[in-house]
SEVEXZA-974174 format. One record per atom (N, C-alpha, C): residue in one letter; atom name; x, y, z. Coordinates in steps of 0.2 Angstrom, whole numbers. Atoms other than C-alpha are relative to their C-alpha. Layout:
// SEVEXZA-974174
R   aa   at       x       y       z
R    A   CA       X       Y       Z
...
//
This chain:
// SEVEXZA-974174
R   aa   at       x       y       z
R    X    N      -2      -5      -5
R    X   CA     112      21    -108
R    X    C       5      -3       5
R    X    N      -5       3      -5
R    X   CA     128      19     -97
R    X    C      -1       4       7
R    X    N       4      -5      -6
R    X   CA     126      25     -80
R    X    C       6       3       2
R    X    N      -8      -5      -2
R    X   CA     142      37     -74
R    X    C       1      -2       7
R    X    N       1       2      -6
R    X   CA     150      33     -58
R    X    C      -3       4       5
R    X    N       1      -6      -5
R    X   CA     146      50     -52
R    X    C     -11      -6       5
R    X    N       7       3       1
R    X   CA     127      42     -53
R    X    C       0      -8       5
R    X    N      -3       5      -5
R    X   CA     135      24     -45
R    X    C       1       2       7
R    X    N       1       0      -6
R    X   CA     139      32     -31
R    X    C      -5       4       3
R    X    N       7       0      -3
R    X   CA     124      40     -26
R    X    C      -6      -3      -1
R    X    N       3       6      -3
R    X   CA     114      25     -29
R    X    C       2      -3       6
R    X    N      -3       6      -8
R    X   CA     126      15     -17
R    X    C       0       6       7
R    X    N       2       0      -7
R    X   CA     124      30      -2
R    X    C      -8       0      -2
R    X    N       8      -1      -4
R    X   CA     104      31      -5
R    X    C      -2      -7       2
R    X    N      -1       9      -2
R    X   CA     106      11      -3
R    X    C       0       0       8
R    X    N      -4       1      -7
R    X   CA     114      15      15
R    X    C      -7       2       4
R    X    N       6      -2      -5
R    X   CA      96      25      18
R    X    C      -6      -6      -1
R    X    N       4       6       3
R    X   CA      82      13       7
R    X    C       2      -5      -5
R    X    N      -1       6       5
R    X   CA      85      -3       0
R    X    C      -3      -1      -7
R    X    N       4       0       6
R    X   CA      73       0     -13
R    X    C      -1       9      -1
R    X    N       1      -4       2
R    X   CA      71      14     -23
R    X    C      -6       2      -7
R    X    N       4       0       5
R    X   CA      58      21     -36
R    X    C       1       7      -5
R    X    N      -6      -4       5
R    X   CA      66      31     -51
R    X    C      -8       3      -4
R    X    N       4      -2       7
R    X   CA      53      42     -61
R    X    C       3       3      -8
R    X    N      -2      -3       4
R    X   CA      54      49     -78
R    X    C       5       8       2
R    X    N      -4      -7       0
R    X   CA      69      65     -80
R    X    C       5      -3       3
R    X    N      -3       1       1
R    X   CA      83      67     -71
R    X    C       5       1       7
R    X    N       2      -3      -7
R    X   CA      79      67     -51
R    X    C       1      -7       2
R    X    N       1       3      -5
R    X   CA      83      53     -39
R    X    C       0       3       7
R    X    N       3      -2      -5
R    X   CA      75      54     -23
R    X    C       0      -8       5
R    X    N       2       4      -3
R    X   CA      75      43      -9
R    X    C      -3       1       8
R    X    N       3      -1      -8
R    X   CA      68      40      11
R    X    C      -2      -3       4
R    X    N       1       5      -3
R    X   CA      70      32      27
R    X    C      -6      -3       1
R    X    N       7       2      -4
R    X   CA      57      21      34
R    X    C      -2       2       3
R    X    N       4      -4      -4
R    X   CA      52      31      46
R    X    C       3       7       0
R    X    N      -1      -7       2
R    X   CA      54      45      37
R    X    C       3       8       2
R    X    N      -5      -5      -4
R    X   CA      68      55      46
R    X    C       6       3      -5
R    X    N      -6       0       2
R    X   CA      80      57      32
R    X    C      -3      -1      -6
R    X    N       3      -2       8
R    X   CA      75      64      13
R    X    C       9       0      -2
R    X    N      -8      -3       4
R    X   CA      92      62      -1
R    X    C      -6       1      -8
R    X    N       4      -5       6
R    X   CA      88      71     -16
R    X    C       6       2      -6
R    X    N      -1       1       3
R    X   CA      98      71     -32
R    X    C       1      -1      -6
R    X    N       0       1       7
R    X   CA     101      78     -50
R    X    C       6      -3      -3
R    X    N      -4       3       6
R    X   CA     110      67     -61
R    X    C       1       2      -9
R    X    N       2      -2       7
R    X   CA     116      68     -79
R    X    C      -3      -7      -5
R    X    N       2       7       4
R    X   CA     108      52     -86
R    X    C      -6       3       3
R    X    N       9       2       0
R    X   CA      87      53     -91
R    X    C      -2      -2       0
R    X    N       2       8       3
R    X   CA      77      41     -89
R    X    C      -6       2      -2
R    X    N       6       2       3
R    X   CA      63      38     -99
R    X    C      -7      -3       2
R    X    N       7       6      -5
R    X   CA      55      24     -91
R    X    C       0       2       7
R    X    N       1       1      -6
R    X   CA      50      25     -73
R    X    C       1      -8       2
R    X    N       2       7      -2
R    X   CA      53      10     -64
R    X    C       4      -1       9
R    X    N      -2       0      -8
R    X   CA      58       3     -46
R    X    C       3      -8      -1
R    X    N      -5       7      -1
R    X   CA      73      -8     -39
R    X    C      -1       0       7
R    X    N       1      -1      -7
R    X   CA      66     -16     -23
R    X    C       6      -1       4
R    X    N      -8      -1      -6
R    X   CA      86     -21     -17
R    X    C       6       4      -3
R    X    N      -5      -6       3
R    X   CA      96      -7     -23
R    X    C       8      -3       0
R    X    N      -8       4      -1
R    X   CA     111     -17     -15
R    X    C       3      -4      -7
R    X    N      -1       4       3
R    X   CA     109     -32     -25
R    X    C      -1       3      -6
R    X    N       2      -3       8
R    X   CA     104     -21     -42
R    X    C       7       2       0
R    X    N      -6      -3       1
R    X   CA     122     -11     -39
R    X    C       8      -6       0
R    X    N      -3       6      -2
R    X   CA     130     -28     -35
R    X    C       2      -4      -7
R    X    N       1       4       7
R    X   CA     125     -35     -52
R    X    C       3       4      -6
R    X    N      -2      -7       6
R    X   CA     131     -17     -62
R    X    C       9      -4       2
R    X    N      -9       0      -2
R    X   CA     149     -23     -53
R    X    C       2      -8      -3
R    X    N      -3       4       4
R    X   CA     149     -39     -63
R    X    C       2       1      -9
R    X    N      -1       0       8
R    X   CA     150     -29     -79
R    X    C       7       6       0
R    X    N      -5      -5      -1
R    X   CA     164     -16     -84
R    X    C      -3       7       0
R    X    N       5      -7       2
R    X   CA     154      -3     -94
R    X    C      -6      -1      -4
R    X    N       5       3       2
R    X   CA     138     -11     -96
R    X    C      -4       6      -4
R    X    N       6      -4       3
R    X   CA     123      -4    -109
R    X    C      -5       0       6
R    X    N       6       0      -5
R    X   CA     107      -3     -98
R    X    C      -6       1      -4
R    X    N       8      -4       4
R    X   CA      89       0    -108
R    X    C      -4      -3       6
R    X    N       5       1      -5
R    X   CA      75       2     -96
R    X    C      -7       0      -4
R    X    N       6       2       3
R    X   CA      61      -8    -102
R    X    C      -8       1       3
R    X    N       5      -1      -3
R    X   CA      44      -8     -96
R    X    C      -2      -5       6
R    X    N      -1       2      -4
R    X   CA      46     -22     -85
R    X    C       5      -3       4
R    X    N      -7       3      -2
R    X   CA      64     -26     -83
R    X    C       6       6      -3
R    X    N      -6      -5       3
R    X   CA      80     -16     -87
R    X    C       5      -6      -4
R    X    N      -4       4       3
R    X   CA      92     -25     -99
R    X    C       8       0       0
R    X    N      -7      -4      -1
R    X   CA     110     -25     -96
R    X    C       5      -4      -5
R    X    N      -2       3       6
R    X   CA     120     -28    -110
R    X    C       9       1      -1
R    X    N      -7      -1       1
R    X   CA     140     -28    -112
R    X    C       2      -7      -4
R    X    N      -3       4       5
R    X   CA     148     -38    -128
R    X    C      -5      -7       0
R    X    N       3       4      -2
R    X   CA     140     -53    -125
R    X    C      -3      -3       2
R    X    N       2       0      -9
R    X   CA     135     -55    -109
R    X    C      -7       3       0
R    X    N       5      -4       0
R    X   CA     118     -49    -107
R    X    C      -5      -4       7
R    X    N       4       3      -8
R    X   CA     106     -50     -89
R    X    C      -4       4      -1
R    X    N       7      -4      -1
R    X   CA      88     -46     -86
R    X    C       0       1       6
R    X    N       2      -2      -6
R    X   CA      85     -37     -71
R    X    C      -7       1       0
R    X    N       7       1       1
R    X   CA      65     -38     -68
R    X    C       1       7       7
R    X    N       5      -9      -5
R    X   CA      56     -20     -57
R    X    C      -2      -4       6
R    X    N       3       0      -7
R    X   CA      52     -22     -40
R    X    C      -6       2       1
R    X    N       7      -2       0
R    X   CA      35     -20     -36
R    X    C      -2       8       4
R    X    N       0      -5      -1
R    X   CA      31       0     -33
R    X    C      -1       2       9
R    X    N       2       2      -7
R    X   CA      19      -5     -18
R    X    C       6      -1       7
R    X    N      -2       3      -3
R    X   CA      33     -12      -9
R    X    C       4       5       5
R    X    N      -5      -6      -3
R    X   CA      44       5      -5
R    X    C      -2       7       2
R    X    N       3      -8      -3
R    X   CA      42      19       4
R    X    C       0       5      -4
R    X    N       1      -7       4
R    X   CA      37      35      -6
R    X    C       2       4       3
R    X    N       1      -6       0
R    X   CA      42      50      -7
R    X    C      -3       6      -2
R    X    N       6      -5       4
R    X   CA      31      65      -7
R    X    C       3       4      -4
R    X    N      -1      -2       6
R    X   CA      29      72     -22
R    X    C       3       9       1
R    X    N      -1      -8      -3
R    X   CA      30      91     -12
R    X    C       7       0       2
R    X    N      -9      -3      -4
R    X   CA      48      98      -8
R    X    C      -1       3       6
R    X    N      -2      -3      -8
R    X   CA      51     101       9
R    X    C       2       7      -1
R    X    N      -1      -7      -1
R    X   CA      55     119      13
R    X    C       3       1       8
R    X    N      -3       1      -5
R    X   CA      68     123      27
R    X    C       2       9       0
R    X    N      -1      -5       0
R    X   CA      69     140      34
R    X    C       8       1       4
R    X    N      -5       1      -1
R    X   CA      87     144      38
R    X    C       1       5       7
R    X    N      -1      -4      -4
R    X   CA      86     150      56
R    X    C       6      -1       3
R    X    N      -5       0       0
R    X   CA     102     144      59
R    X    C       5      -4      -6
R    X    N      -2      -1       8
R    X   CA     116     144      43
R    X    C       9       1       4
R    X    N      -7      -1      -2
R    X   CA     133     138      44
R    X    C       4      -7      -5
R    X    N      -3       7       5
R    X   CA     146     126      33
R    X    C       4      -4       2
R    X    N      -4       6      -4
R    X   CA     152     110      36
R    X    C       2      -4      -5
R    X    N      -4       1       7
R    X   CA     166     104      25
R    X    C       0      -7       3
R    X    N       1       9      -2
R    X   CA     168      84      24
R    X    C       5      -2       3
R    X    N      -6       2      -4
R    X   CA     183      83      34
R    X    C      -1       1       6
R    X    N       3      -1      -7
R    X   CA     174      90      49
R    X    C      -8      -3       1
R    X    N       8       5      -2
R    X   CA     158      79      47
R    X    C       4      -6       0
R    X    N      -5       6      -2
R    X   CA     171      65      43
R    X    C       1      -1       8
R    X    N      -2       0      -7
R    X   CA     178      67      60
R    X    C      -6       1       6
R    X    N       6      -1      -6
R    X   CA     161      71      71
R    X    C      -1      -6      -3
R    X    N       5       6      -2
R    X   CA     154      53      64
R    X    C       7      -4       2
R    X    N      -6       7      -5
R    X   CA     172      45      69
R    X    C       0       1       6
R    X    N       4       1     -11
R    X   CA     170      50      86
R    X    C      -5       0       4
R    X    N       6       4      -2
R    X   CA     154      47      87
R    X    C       1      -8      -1
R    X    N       0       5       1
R    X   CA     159      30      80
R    X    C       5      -4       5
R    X    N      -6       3      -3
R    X   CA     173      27      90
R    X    C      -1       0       9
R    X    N       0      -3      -6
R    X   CA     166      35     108
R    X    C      -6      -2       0
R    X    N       7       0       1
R    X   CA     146      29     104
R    X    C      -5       4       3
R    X    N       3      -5      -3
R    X   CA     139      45     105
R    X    C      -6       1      -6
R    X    N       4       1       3
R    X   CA     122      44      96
R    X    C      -2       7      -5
R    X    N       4      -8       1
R    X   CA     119      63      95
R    X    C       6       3      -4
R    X    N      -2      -8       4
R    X   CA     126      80      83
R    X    C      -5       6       3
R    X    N       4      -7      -3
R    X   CA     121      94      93
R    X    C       4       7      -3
R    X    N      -2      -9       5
R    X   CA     122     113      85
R    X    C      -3       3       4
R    X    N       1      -6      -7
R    X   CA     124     126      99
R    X    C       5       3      -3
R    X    N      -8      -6      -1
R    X   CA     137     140     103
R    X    C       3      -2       6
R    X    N      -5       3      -3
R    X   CA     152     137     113
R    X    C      -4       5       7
R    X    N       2      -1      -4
R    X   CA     152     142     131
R    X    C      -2       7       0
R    X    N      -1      -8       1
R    X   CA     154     161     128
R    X    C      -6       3      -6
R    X    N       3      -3       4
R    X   CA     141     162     115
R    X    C       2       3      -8
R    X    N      -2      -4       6
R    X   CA     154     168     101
R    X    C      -2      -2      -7
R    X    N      -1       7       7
R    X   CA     153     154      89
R    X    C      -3      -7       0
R    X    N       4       6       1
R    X   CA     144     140      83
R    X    C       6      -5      -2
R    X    N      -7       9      -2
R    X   CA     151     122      88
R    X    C      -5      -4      -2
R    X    N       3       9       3
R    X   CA     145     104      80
R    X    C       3      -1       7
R    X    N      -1       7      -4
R    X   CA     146      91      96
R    X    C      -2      -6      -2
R    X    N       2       7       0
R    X   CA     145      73      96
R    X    C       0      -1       6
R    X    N      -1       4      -7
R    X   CA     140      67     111
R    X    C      -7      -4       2
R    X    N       7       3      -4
R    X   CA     123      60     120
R    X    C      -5       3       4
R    X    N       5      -5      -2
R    X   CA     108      72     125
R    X    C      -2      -3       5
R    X    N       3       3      -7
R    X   CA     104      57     138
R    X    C       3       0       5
R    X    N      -6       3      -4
R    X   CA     119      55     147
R    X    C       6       8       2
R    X    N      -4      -8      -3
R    X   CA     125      71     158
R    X    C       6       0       0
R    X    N      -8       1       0
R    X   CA     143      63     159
R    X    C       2      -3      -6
R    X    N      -3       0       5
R    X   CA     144      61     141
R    X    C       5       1      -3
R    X    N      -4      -3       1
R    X   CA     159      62     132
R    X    C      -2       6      -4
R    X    N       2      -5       3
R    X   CA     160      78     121
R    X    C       6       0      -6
R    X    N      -7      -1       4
R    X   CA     171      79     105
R    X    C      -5       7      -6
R    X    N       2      -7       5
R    X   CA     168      98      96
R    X    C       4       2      -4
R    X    N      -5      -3       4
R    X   CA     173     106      84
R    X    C      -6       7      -3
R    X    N       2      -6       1
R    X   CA     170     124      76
R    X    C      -1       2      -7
R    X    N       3       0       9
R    X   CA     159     129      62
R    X    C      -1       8      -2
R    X    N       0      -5       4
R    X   CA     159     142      50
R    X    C      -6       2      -1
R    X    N       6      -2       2
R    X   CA     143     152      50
R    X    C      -1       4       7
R    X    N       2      -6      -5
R    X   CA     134     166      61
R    X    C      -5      -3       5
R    X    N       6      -2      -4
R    X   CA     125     165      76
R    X    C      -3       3       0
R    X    N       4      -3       0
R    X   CA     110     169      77
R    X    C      -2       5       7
R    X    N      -1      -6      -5
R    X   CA     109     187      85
R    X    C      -8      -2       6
R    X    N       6       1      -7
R    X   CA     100     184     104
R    X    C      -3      -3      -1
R    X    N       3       5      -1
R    X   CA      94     168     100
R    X    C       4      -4       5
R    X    N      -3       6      -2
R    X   CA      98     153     110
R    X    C      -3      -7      -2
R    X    N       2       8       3
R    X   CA      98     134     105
R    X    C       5      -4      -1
R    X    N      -3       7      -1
R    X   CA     102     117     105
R    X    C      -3      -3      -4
R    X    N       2       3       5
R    X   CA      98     110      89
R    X    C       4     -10      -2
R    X    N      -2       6      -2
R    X   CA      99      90      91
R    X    C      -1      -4      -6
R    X    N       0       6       5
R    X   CA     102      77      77
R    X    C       3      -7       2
R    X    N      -3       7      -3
R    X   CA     104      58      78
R    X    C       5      -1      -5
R    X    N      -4       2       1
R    X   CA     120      53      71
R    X    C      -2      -6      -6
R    X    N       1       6       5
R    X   CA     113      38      62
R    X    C      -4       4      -4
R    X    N       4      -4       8
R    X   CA     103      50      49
R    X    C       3       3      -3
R    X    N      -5      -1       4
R    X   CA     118      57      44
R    X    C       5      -2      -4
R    X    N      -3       6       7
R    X   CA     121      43      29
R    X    C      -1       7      -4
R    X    N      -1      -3       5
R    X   CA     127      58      18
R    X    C       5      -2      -5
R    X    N      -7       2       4
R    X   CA     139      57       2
R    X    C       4       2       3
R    X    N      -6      -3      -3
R    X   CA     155      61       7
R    X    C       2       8      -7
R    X    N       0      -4       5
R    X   CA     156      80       1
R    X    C       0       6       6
R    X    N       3      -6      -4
R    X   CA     155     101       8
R    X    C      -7      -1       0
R    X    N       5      -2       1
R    X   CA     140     105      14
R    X    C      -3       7       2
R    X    N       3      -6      -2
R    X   CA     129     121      17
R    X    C      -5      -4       3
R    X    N       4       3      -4
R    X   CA     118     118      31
R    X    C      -4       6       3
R    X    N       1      -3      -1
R    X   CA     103     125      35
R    X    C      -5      -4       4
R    X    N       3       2      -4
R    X   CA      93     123      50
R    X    C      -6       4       5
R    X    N       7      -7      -3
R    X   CA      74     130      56
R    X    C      -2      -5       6
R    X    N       4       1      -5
R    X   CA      67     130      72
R    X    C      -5      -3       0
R    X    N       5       1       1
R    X   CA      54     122      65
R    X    C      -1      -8       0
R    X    N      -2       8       2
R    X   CA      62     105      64
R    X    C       3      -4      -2
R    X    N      -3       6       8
R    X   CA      71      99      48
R    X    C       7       5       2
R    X    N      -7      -3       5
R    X   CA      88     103      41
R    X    C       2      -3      -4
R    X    N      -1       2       8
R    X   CA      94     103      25
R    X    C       8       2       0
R    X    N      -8       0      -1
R    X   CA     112      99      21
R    X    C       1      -1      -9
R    X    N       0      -3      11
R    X   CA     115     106       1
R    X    C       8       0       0
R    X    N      -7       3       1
R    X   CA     130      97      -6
R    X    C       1       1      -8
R    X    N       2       0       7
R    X   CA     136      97     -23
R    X    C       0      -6      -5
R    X    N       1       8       3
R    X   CA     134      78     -27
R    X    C      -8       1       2
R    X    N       5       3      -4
R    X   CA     117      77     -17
R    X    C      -2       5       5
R    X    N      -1      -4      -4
R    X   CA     108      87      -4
R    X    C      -7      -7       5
R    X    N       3       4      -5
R    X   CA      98      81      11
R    X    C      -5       3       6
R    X    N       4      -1      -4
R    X   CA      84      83      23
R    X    C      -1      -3       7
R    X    N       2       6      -8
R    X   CA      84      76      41
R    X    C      -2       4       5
R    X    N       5      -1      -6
R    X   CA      73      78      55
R    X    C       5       3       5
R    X    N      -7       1      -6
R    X   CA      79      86      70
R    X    C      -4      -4       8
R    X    N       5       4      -3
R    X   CA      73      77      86
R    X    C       0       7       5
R    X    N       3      -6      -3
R    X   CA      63      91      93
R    X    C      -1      -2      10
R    X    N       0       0      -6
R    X   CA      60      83     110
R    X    C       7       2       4
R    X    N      -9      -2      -5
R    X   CA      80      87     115
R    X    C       0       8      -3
R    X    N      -3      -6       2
R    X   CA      81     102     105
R    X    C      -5       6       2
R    X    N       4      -7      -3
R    X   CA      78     121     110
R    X    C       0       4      -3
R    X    N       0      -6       6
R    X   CA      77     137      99
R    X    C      -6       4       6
R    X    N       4      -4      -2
R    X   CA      72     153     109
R    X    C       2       6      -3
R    X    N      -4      -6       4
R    X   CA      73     167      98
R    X    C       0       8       2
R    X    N      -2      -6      -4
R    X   CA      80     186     102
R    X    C      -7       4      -1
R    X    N       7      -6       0
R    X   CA      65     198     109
R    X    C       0       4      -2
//
């Protein structure tokens, strides 16, 4: 089996959430942080066969970059990697070792539903990155009309603020402040549909990969129209 790079690169961002990863039979990778704020989720065009688990995902995708277009067979306790001559045995990571993910698919009701294209998530984590604003807040501008992304900091009253304006309905006679932490936002670089329930998740459906992150419910507010 050869792995495509489509597949290399969403090994190396689900790297950026858990260093270790547990691959089942078919044709789903899944993974999820330690403190379980942040679900990536999946389909590739390579099946595996074998289940197995790489505890350093870094150093597994480190070792793929000394070959060109290496073979791969996933044996029972190691994977093989094979190019003209060259051959390296990668041995499995121990299962116990890695965070699981539940076997149940989350479910996110999309009380509030709007698109964020990767040039405007780009930009909301560079000035987060650049101004140290921890937070992604999803409100309506001052007027109510339109739903605005901020970067800023739900601690800090004299925060800066950098917004910008998203494509999607607000939700008729609701109000809210839907708070995400910035650092959960390790997504591929890609559009997204985003869909976001008063109930505390949001899911961000990409067409490489989609995503589940928590929202931190103690800063956010959802009051829906009487």
């Amino acid at each position: 089996m050869k792995i495509s790079n489509n597949t290399l690169a969403v090994l190396q961002n689900f790297a950026t959430i858990n260093n270790g990863i547990q691959v089942k039979t078919g044709n789903s990778l899944k993974t999820i942080s330690e403190n379980k704020t942040l679900l990536g989720l999946a389909t590739v065009k390579e099946n595996f066969d074998t289940p197995f688990c790489i505890y350093d995902l870094s150093q597994f995708l480190g070792t793929l970059s000394l070959f060109d277009s290496p073979d791969l067979t996933f044996g029972e306790n190691a994977v093989e990697i094979v190019e003209g001559e060259t051959r390296l045995t990668y041995v499995y990571g121990d299962p116990n070792t890695i965070v699981t993910v539940p076997e149940k698919r989350l479910e996110c009701d999309g009380d509030i539903e709007f698109d964020l294209p990767q040039k405007s998530l780009d930009r909301l984590q560079k000035a987060a990155n650049i101004l140290g604003l921890p937070n992604l807040v999803i409100t309506t501008d001052d007027a109510e009309e339109y739903l605005v992304a901020v970067a800023t900091d739900v601690k800090n009253s004299t925060s800066n603020n950098f917004k910008i304006k998203l494509d999607g309905e607000t939700p008729s006679g609701a109000t809210f402040k839907m708070v995400l932490k910035i650092d959960n936002l390790k997504l591929i670089p890609d559009d997204y549909h985003v869909r976001i329930s008063a109930k505390g998740i949001s899911h961000f459906d990409g067409k490489k990969a989609e995503y589940f992150v928590a929202v931190e419910q103690n800063d956010s507010e959802y009051t829906a129209s009487q």
